[in-house]
Each structure stands twice: as structure tokens, then as C-alpha cells.
C-alpha positions in Angstrom: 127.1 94.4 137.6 127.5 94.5 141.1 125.7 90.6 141.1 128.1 89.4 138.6 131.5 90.4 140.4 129.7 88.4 143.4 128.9 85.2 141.5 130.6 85.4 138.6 129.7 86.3 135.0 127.9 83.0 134.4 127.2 82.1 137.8 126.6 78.6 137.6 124.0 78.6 135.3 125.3 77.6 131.8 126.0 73.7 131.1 126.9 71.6 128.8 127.1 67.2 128.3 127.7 65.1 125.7 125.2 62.8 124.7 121.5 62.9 125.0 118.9 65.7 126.0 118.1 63.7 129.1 121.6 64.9 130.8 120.5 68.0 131.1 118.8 66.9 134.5 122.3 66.1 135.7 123.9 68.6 138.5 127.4 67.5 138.2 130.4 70.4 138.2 132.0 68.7 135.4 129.3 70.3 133.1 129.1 73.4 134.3 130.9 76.9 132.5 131.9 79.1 134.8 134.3 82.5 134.6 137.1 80.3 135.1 136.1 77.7 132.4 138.4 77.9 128.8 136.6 79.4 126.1 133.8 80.1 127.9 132.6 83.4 126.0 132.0 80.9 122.6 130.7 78.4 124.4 127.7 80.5 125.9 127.4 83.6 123.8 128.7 81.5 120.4 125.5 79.1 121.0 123.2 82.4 122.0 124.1 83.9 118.0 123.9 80.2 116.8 120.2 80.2 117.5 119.5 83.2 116.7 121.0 83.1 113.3 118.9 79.9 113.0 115.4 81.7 114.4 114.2 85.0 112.8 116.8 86.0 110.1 116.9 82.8 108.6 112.8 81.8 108.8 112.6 85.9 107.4 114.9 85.0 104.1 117.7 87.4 105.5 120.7 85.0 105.7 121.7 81.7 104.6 123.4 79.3 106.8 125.7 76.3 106.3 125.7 73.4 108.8 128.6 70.7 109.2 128.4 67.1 109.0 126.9 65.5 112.4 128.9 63.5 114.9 128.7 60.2 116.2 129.2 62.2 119.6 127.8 65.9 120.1 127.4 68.2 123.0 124.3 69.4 124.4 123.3 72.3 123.9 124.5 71.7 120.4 128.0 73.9 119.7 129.2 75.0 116.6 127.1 72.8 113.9 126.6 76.0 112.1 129.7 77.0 110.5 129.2 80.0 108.7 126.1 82.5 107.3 125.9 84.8 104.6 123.2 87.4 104.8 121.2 88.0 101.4 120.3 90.9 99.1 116.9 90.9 100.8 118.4 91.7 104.1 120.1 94.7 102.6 117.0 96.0 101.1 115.1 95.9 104.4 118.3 97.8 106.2 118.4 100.9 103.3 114.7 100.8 103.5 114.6 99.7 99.4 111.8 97.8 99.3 110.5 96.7 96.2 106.6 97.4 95.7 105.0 94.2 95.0 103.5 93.6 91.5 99.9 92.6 90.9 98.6 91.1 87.2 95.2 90.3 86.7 94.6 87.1 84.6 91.9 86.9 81.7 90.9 84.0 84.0 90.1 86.4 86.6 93.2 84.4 89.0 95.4 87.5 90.6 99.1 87.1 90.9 101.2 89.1 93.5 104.9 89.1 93.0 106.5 90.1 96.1 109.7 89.6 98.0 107.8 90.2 101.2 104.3 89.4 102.2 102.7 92.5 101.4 100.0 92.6 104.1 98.1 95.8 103.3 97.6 94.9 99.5 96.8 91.4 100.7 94.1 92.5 103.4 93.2 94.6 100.4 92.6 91.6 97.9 91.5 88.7 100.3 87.5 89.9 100.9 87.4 89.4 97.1 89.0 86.2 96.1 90.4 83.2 97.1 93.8 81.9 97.7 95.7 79.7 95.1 98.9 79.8 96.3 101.2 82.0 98.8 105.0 82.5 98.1 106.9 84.4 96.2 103.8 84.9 93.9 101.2 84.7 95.4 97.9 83.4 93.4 94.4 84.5 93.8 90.9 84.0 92.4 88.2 86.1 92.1 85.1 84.9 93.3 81.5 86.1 92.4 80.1 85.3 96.0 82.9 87.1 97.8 83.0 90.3 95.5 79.3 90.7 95.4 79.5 90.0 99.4 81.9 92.9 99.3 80.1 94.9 97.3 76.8 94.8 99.5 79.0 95.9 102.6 80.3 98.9 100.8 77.8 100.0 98.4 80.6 103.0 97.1 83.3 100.2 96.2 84.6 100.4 92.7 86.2 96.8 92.6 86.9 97.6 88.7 88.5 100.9 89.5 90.4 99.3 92.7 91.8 96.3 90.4 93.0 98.8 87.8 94.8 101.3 90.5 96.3 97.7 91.9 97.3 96.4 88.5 100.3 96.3 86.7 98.5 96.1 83.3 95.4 96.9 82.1 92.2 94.9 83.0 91.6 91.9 80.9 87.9 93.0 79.2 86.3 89.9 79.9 87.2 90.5 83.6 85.9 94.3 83.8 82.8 92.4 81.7 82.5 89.8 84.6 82.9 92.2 87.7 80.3 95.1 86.3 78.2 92.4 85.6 78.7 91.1 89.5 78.2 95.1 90.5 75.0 94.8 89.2 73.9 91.8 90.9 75.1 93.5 93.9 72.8 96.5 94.0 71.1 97.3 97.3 67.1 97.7 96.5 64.3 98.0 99.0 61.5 95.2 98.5 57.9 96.5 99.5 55.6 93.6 100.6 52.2 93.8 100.7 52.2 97.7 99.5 51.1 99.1 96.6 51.4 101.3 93.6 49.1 104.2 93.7 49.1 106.4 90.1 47.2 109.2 89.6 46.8 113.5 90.2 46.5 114.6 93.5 42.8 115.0 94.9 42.2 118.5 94.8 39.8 121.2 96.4 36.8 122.5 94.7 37.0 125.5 92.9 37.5 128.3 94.3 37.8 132.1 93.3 41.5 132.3 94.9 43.4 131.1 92.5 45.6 129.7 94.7 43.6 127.3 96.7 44.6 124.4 95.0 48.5 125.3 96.2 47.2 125.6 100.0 48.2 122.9 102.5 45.7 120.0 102.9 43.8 119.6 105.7 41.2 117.5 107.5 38.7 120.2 107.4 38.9 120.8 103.9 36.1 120.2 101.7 36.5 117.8 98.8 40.4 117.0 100.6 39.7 114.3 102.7 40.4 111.7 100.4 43.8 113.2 99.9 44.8 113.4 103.5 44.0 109.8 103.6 46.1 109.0 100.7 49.5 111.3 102.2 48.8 109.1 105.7 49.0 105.8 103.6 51.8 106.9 101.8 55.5 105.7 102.7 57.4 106.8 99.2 56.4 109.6 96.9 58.1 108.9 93.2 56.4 111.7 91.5 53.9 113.7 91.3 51.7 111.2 90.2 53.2 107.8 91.4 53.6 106.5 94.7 54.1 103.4 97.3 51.0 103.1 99.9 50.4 101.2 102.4 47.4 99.0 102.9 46.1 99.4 99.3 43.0 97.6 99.1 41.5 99.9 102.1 42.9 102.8 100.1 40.8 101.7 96.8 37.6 101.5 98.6 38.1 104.7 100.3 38.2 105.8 97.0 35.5 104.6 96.2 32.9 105.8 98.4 34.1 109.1 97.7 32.9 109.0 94.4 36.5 108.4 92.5 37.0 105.4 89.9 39.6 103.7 90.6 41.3 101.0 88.6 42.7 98.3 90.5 45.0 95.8 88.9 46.4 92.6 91.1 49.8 91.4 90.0 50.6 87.8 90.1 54.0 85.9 91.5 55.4 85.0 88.3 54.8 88.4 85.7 53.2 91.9 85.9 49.4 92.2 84.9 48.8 94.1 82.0 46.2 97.0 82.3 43.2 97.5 80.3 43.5 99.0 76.7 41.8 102.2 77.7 43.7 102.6 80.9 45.2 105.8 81.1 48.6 105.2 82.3 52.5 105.7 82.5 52.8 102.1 82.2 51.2 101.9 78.8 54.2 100.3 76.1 53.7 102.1 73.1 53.3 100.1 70.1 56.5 99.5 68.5 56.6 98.1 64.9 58.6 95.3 64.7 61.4 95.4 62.0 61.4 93.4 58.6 62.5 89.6 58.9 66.2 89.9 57.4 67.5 86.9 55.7 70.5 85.3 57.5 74.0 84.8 56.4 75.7 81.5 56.2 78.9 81.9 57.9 81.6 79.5 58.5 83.8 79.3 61.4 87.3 77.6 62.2 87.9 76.4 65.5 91.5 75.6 66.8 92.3 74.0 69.7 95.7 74.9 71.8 97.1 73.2 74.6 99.0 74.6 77.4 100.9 72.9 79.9 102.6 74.0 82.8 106.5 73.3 83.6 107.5 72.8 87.1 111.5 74.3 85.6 112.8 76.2 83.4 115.2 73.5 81.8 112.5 70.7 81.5 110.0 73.5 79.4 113.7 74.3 77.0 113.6 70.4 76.1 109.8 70.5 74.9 110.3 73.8 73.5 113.1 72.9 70.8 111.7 69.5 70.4 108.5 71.4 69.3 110.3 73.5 67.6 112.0 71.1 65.7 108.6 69.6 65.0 107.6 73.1 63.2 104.2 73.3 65.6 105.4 77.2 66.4 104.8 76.5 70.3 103.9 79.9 72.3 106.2 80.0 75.6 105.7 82.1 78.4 108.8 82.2 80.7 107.3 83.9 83.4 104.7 81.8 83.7 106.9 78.7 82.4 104.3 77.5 79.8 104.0 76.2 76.2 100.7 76.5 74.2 100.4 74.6 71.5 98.0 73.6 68.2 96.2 70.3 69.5 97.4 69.0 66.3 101.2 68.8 67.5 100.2 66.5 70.2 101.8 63.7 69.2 105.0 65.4 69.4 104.5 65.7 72.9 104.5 61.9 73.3 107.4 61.5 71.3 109.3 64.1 73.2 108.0 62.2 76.5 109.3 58.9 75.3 112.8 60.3 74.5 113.0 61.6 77.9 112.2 58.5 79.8 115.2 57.4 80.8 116.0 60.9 83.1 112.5 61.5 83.5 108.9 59.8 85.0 106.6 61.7 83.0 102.8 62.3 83.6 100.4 65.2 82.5 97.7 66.0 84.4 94.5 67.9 83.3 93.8 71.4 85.3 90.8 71.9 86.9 
């Protein structure tokens, strides 16, 4: 530019000392890199791709860098400390656009895991509202949560969180999870509570005979004979169930309307704990037919074996091989999971795991830990 064949390329600006950060404050010449100085394009742009190898790409997982040993005597800004990169597979994949979709296992104790190279934000803002997290890396561990789901659930009433987790899933549902979450649906159902309303059963009130067969069918109105009861009892109602059932307001003012106009009503009070039971001779919906209860039926003895496994968790692959063959060895037929890196074991074998402890002691300082 027209400012850098004036001034020069670097124009005074770039310097460098040896020592501590403090020299920076220092206007000397000595220090400064101008057009003129040696080298000058590594020792301002070089430092520029230095730090930027160190910033995003590295923090991201793109490269890996390699650092020499530090001096007794270094420049400031530091200069050629990083001596070489290499960029990783990951890098790559972003670049051709190949990136893996990440995989998500549900766990029959309801804990989600995500395997992803990259933090998969949309399946995570997906997952989050539901559960809580365990863990965040690679795999990512979550935990499904009654209070959150059912939260979730009363904010969107059409949510299928069953149906959501199998569409996400790698594998099938565990069945004691689908058990859990319908049961959580169910606790999550939206329901209208009516306080201080009441039931109102019975056929509607209507006019008194007349030779048009249809007069029963015509609209009610104030001025019609033998219908003013029934007009009151559409003003007090706020829900209509059925024909013959619905919710009223201000019941007890309802039931001595009725009254005076020559009806026999039936009013029954319900109590905080249970539902009252209505009379024998009530005619009613509500009625429970009588249902005869099934012969006593003798009951089988049966006996059950319990076994008790153990699992623990390996923080390496090599350390879960040396209990492995030593349980092996020990013919307690350990279960191992390498995904997971666990061994599940009979209770019984037990001991062997303190034997295989004590032969490891030397190398190794030992301790197991109960999860909660």
C-alpha cells in the first residue's frame, strides 16, 4: 500500500527483547524489526502462524503441535518454541465435509451416552431439557430425570419423549426405560381442577306436553312454561359431559332451586380424603355393579435363586486385561465390556479380586470405590 512504501512494511511497530515481559515498555531501536532488519518476515509473520496454530486449531482438536525444550534465555514475544504441527484426521473430515453423525445408546439405567467427535449441539439442545449431565467429552453421559422430563412434558403436551429417544437411539429402548418414561407421561397429564363446582346428573328439564311433537326439541327460553328451571341450570353450567352429566357452578344454590320447583334432588357432599358413596336406591351412572369376587386359589411355593454380580469400572484398557485373565484363570467366567471397559463378575469370585490386587501392588496403588 501506498502507507507502507512511506513507512515501511513494519513501520516501527514490531519488537522484540530478550528477557522478561516487563521490556516490552522499552523504546529502544535495538529491539525494533524494521524492513531492513534480517529475517524479518519469520520473525513477525513466523510468530503471527505460531499463535495461531496454538489458538483455534489446536483448542478445536485439528492439529497437534510439538514444542522444544525452554531456554535459560528467550525472546519476547516468544519465537520459534513450536517446532513443528501435524494436522489430524478430524481436520480432514471437517474440510471434505465427512462428519460422522454422533451415536446415542440409551442405558437400562436410563444414563444416555453420546459418542461424538464434535459437540453435537442440536442433538445436545435436543437431550439437555430432559436429563442431566454426567460427563462431556468424547462421550458424553446423560441421565434422565423424572422432574425434568415431566417438566418437559407439561410445556409440550404433544411430546413423545419415548418415540423421540427411539428416533435418537442407536438401539432399541431398554423396556424398563420405555416402562419408566410412559409411566412419567402419565404423571405429566395436563387436567383442569374444578373448585368449589359441582357435579350435576340427570335428564334435561323438559316442557310440558304438548300436541307438537316437537316441543320438547325447541330452544329453551325464559318464558317457557315448566323451562325455567332448565335455563337456570344452562346459566350455571361451565362444562357439558353428556347428555345427562355436567360441571355447575354454585351447586348448593342450584339444588335449592330445584327444589322449590318441585324436583327431588339428591345431593351427595364428598369429603377431602375419598368419594361418598350414594344411596342403594340412587339411580345413577356411578352405581359399581356388583362383581363376584373369584374363588380363593391356593398358593404355590416357589423358590428363587438370587446371584449377586459385581461390576467395576477400568480407568484403561491394559489394567481391565490383567483382571480379566487373572479371573479367567480363576474360572469365575467374568463378563467384559470393552466399550464400556468393565468386568461383571459372580460376588462369589471376589476374593480373586483381592488376590489379583495384591499381586499388582508393586506397579500399582489400588483402591475400589462403590458407585453411587
Amino acid at each position: 500500500s501506498k502507507y507502507d512504501r512511506l513507512k515501511g512494511r513494519y513501520d516501527n511497530n514490531f519488537r522484540e527483547y530478550p528477557g522478561q515481559n516487563d521490556h516490552y515498555m522499552v523504546k529502544d531501536e535495538d529491539s525494533a524489526i524494521t524492513e531492513k532488519t534480517p529475517d524479518a518476515f519469520e520473525r513477525v509473520e513466523g510468530r503471527f502462524v505460531e499463535r495461531f496454530l496454538e489458538g483455534a486449531p489446536f483448542n478445536l482438536g485439528y492439529v497437534d503441535v510439538a514444542y522444544r525444550e525452554r531456554g535459560a534465555r528467550e525472546l519476547n514475544p516468544e519465537l520459534g518454541m513450536l517446532r513443528a504441527f501435524r494436522v489430524r484426521p478430524r481436520f480432514l473430515s471437517v474440510a471434505e465435509g465427512r462428519i460422522p453423525q454422533p451415536k446415542v445408546t440409551v442405558q437400562p439405567n436410563f444414563e444416555i451416552h453420546v459418542e461424538s467427535e464434535f459437540y453435537a449441539a442440536g442433538l445436545m439442545d435436543t437431550l439437555m431439557p430432559l436429563a442431566e449431565p454426567v460427563t462431556q467429552d468424547t462421550v458424553t453421559i446423560l441421565k434422565l430425570e423424572k422432574k425434568q422430563v415431566t417438566t418437559r412434558l407439561a410445556q409440550d403436551d404433544k411430546l413423545d419423549v419415548v418415540a423421540l429417544l427411539a428416533a435418537l437411539s442407536h438401539n432399541p429402548l431398554p423396556a424398563n426405560v420405555v416402562a419408566e418414561l410412559e409411566e412419567w407421561s402419565g404423571h405429566a397429564e395436563a387436567f383442569t381442577l374444578y373448585t368449589g363446582f359441582g357435579l350435576l346428573e340427570g335428564k334435561p328439564v323438559t316442557a310440558k306436553a304438548s300436541k307438537d311433537a316437537s316441543a320438547a326439541d325447541a330452544p329453551v327460553t325464559e318464558d317457557a312454561e315448566g323451562n325455567r328451571l332448565q335455563v337456570a341450570i344452562d346459566k350455571a353450567t361451565v362444562e357439558r359431559i353428556s347428555p345427562s352429566l355436567r360441571i355447575v357452578s354454585r351447586p348448593a344454590k342450584l339444588f335449592a332451586r330445584m327444589e322449590k320447583d318441585g324436583q327431588i334432588p339428591l345431593l351427595i357432599t364428598h369429603g377431602e380424603a375419598a368419594f361418598s358413596a350414594p344411596p342403594a336406591r340412587a339411580v345413577t351412572v356411578f352405581r359399581k355393579a356388583a362383581i363376584a369376587r373369584p374363588a380363593k386359589q391356593k398358593r404355590k411355593s416357589v423358590d428363587l435363586t438370587r446371584e449377586t454380580h459385581i461390576v467395576l469400572h477400568f480407568p484403561s484398557a491394559d489394567l481391565m486385561e490383567i483382571f480379566r485373565e487373572g479371573l479367567s484363570r480363576a474360572r469365575c467366567a467374568p463378563e467384559v465390556d470393552r466399550q464400556r471397559r468393565t468386568i461383571s463378575f459372580p460376588k462369589s469370585c471376589e476374593g480373586h479380586i483381592n488376590d489379583i490386587i495384591g499381586s499388582l501392588k508393586d506397579e500399582y496403588r489400588i483402591r475400589i470405590e462403590d458407585k453411587q
